[in-house]
ROBA-887927 format. One record per atom (N, C-alpha, C): residue in three letters; x, y, z. Coordinates in steps of 0.2 Angstrom, whole numbers, padded with zeros to 4 digits, always signed. Each point is the difference from the previous one (the first is absolute). Layout:
BEGIN
ALAXYZ;...
END
This chain:
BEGIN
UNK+0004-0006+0000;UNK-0004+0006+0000;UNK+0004+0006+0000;UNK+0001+0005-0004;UNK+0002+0007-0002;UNK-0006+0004+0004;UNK+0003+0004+0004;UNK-0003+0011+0000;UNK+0004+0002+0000;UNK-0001+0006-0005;UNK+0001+0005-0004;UNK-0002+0007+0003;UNK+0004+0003+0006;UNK-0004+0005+0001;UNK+0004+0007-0001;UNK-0004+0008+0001;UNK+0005+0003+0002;UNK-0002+0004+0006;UNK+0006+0003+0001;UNK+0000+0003+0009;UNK-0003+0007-0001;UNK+0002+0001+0007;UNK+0000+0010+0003;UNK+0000+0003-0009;UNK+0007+0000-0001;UNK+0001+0003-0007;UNK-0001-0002-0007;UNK-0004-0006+0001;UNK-0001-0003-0007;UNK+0006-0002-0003;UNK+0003-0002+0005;UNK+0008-0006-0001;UNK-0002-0006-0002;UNK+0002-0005-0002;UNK-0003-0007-0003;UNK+0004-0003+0005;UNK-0003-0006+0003;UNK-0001-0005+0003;UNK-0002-0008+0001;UNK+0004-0004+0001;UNK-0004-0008-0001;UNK+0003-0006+0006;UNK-0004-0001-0002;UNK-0002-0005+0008;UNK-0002-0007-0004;UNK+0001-0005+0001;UNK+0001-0008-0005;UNK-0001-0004+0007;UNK-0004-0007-0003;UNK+0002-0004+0004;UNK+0000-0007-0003;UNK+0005-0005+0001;UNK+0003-0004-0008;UNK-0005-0007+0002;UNK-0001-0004-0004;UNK-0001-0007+0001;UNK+0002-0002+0007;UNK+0005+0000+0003;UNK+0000-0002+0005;UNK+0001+0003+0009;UNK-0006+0006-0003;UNK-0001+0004+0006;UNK+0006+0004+0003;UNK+0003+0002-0004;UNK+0005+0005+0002;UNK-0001+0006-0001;UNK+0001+0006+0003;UNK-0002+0007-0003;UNK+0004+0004+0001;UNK+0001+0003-0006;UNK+0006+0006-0002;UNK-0003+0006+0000;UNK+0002+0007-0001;UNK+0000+0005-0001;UNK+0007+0005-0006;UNK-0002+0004-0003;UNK+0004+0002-0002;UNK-0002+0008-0006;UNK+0002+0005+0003;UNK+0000+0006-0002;UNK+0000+0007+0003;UNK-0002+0006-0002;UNK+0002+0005+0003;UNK+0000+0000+0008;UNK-0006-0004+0003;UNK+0001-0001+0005;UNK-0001+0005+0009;UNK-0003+0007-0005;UNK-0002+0009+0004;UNK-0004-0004+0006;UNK+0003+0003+0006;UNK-0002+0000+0007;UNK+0001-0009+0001;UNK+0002-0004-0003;UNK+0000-0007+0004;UNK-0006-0003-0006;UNK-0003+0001-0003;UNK-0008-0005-0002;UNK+0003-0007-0001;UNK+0006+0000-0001;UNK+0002-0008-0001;UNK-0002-0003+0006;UNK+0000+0002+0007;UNK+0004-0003+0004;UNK+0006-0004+0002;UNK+0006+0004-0002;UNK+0005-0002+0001;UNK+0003+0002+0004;UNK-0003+0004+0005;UNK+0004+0003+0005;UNK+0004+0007+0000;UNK+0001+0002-0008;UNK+0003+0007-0002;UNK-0004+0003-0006;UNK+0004+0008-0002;UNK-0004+0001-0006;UNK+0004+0001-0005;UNK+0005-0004-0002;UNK+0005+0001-0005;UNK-0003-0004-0005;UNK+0001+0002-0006;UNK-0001-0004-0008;UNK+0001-0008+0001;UNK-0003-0002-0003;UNK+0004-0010+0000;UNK-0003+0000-0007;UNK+0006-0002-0002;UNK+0000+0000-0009;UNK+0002-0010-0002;UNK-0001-0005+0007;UNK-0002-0004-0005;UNK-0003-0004+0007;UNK-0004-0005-0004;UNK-0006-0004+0007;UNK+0004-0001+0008;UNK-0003+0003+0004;UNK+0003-0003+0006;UNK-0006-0001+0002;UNK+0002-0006+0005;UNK-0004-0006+0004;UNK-0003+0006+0007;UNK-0007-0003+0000;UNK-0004+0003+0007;UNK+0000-0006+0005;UNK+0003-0002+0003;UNK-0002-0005+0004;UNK-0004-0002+0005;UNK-0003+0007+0002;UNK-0006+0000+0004;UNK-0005-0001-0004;UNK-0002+0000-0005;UNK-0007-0004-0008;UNK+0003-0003-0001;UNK+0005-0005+0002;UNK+0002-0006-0004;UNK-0003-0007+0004;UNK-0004-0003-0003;UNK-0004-0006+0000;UNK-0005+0003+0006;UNK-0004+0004-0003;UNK-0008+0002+0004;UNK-0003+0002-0005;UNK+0000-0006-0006;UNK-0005+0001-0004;UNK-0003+0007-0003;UNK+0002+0004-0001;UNK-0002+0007-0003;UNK-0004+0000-0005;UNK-0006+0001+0000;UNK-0004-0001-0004;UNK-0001+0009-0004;UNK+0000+0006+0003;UNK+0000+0006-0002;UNK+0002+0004+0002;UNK+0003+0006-0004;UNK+0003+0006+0004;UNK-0002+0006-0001;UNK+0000+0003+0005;UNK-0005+0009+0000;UNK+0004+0003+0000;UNK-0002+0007-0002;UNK+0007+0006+0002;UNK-0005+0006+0000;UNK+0004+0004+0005;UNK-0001+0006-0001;UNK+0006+0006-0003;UNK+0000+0005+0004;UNK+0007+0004-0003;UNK+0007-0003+0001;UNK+0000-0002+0007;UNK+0005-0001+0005;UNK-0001-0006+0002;UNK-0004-0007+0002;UNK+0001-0005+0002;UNK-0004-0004-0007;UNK-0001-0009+0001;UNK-0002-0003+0000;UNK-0004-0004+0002;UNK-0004-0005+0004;UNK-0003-0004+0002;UNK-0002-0009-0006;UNK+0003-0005+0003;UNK-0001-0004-0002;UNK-0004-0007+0003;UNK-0004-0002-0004;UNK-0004-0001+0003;UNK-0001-0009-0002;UNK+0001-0004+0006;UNK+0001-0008-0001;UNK-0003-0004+0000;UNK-0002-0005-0004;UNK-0004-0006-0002;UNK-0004-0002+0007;UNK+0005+0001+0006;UNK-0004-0001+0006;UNK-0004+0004+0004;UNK-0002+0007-0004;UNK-0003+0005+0002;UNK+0004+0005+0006;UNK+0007-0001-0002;UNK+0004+0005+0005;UNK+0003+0007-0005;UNK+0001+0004+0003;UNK+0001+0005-0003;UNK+0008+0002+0003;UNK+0005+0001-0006;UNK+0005+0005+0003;UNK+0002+0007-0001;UNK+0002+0002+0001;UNK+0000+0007-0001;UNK+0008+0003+0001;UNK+0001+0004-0005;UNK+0007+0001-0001;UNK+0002+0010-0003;UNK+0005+0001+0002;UNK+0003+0006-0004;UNK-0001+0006+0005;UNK-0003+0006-0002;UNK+0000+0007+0004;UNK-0008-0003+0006;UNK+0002+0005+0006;UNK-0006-0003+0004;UNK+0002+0009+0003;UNK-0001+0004-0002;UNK+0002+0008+0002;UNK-0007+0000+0005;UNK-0005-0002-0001;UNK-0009+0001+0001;UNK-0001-0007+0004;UNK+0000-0004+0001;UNK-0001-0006+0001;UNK-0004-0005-0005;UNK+0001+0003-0005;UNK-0003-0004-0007;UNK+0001-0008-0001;UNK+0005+0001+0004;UNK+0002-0009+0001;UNK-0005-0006+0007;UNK-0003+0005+0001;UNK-0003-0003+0007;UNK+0005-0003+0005;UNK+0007+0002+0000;UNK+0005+0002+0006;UNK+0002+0005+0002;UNK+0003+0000+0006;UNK+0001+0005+0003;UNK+0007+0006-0006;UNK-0001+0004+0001;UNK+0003+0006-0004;UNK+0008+0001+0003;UNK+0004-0001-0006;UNK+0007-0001+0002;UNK+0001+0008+0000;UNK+0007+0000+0002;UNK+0002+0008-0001;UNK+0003+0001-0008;UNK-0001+0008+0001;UNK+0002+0000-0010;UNK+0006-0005-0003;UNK-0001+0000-0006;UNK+0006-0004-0004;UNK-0001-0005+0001;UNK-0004-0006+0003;UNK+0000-0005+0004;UNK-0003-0004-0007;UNK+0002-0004-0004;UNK-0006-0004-0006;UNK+0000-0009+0003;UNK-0006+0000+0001;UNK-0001-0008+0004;UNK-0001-0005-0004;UNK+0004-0003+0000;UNK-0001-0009-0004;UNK-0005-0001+0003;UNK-0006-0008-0007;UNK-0007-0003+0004;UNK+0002-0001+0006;UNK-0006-0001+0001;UNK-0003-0002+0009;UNK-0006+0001+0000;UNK-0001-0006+0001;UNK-0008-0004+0000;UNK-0003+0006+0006;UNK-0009+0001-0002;UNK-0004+0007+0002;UNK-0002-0006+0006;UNK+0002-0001+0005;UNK-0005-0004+0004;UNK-0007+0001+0001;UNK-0001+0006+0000;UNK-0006+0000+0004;UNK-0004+0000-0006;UNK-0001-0004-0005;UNK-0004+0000-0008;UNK-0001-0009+0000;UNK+0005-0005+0007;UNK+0001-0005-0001;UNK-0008-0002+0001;UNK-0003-0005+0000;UNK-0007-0003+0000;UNK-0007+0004-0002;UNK+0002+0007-0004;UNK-0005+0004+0001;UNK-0002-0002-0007;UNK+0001-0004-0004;UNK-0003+0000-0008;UNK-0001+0003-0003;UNK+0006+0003-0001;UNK+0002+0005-0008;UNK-0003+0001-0004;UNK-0006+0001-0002;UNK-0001+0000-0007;UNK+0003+0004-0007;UNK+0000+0006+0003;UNK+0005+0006-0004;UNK+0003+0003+0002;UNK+0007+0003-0004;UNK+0003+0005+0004;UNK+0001+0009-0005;UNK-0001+0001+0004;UNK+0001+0008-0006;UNK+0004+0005+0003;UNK+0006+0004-0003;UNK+0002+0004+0001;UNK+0002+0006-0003;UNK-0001+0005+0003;UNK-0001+0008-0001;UNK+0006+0004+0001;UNK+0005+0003-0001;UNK+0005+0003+0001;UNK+0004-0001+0007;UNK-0004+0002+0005;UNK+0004-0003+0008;UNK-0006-0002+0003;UNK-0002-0007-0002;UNK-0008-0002+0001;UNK+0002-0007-0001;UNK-0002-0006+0005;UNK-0001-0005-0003;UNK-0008-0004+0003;UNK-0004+0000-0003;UNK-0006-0005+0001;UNK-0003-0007+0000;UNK-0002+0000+0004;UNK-0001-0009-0001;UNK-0010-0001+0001;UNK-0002-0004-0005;UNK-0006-0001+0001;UNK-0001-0007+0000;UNK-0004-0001+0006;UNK+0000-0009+0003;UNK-0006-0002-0003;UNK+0000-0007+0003;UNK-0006-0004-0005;UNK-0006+0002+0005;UNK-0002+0004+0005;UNK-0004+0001+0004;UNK-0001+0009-0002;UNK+0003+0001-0004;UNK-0003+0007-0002;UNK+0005+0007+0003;UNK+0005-0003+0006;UNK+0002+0005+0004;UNK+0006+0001-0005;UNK+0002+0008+0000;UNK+0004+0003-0003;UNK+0005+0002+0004;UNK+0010-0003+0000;UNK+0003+0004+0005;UNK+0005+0006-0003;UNK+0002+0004+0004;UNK+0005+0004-0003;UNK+0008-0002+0002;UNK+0004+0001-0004;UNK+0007-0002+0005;UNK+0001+0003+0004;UNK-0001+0011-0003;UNK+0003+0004+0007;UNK-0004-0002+0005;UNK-0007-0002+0000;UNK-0004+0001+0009;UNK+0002-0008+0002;UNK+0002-0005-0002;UNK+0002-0004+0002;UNK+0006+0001+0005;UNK+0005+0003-0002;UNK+0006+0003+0003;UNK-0002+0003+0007;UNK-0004+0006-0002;UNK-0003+0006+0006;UNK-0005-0005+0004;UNK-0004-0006+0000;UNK-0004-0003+0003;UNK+0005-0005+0005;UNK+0006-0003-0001;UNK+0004-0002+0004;UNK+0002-0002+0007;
END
C-alpha cells in the first residue's frame, strides 16, 4: 500500500507498507509527518518500526501529523502534536514524535477517522464523535 501526501507546505510525501508488513517513509518530511523522530529530508525509504507488523490498513494526514490506522482498529498517531492533535500529551517546541498507539481510542470501535489541520476526530460505531485535543485536556 502507497500514500502519497503533501504537508504544511505542500512538500510531497509517502508512507508504504510492503508485502510483508514493513513500513517506510520517505520525503520532505516538514515538522516530523513521517514519524521519524526529526524534520530533516529522507531522500530514500527508511524503515518505521513502530507500524512495522500492526497491520496498517490506512493513513490520514493533516498539515503536520499523520494517523494510521490498524486492521485491529488501533490508531497511531505520529509527527507535530503543537495542539494535542495527536491525542497525547503536548511536547515542548521542536519536539516531532514517532507512532504511538492513541490508547484511549483502544475498544472504542473506530469507525472513522477525519482530520482537520490541528484536529483529529474519531467517529465510533455507537455514533460518539471524539476530538484528539479534548481528549488530552480531559486527562
Amino acid at each position: 500500500m502507497f500514500y502519497v501526501f503533501n504537508d504544511y507546505y505542500n512538500e510531497k510525501n509517502v508512507l508504504f507498507v510492503t508485502n510483508d508488513d514493513l513500513v517506510f517513509g520517505l520525503g520532505v518530511n516538514i515538522k516530523g509527518c513521517l514519524g521519524l523522530g526529526h524534520n530533516s529530508a529522507v531522500h530514500s525509504p527508511q524503515l518505521i518500526p513502530q507500524l512495522c507488523h500492526k497491520s496498517v490498513q490506512q493513513f490520514i494526514n493533516a498539515f503536520d501529523f499523520v494517523l494510521a490506522f490498524t486492521q485491529d482498529n488501533q490508531i497511531y498517531s505520529l509527527g507535530q502534536n503543537s495542539r494535542g492533535q495527536l491525542a497525547r500529551d503536548v511536547p515542548e517546541s521542536g519536539v516531532y514524535l514517532k507512532p504511538e498507539i492513541i490508547s484511549y481510542f483502544t475498544y472504542k470501535n473506530i469507525q472513522q477517522i477525519i482530520v482537520v489541520i490541528k484536529h483529529s476526530l474519531a467517529l465510533t460505531s455507537d455514533g460518539r464523535c471524539m476530538d484528539g485535543v479534548e481528549i488530552v485536556r480531559d486527562r
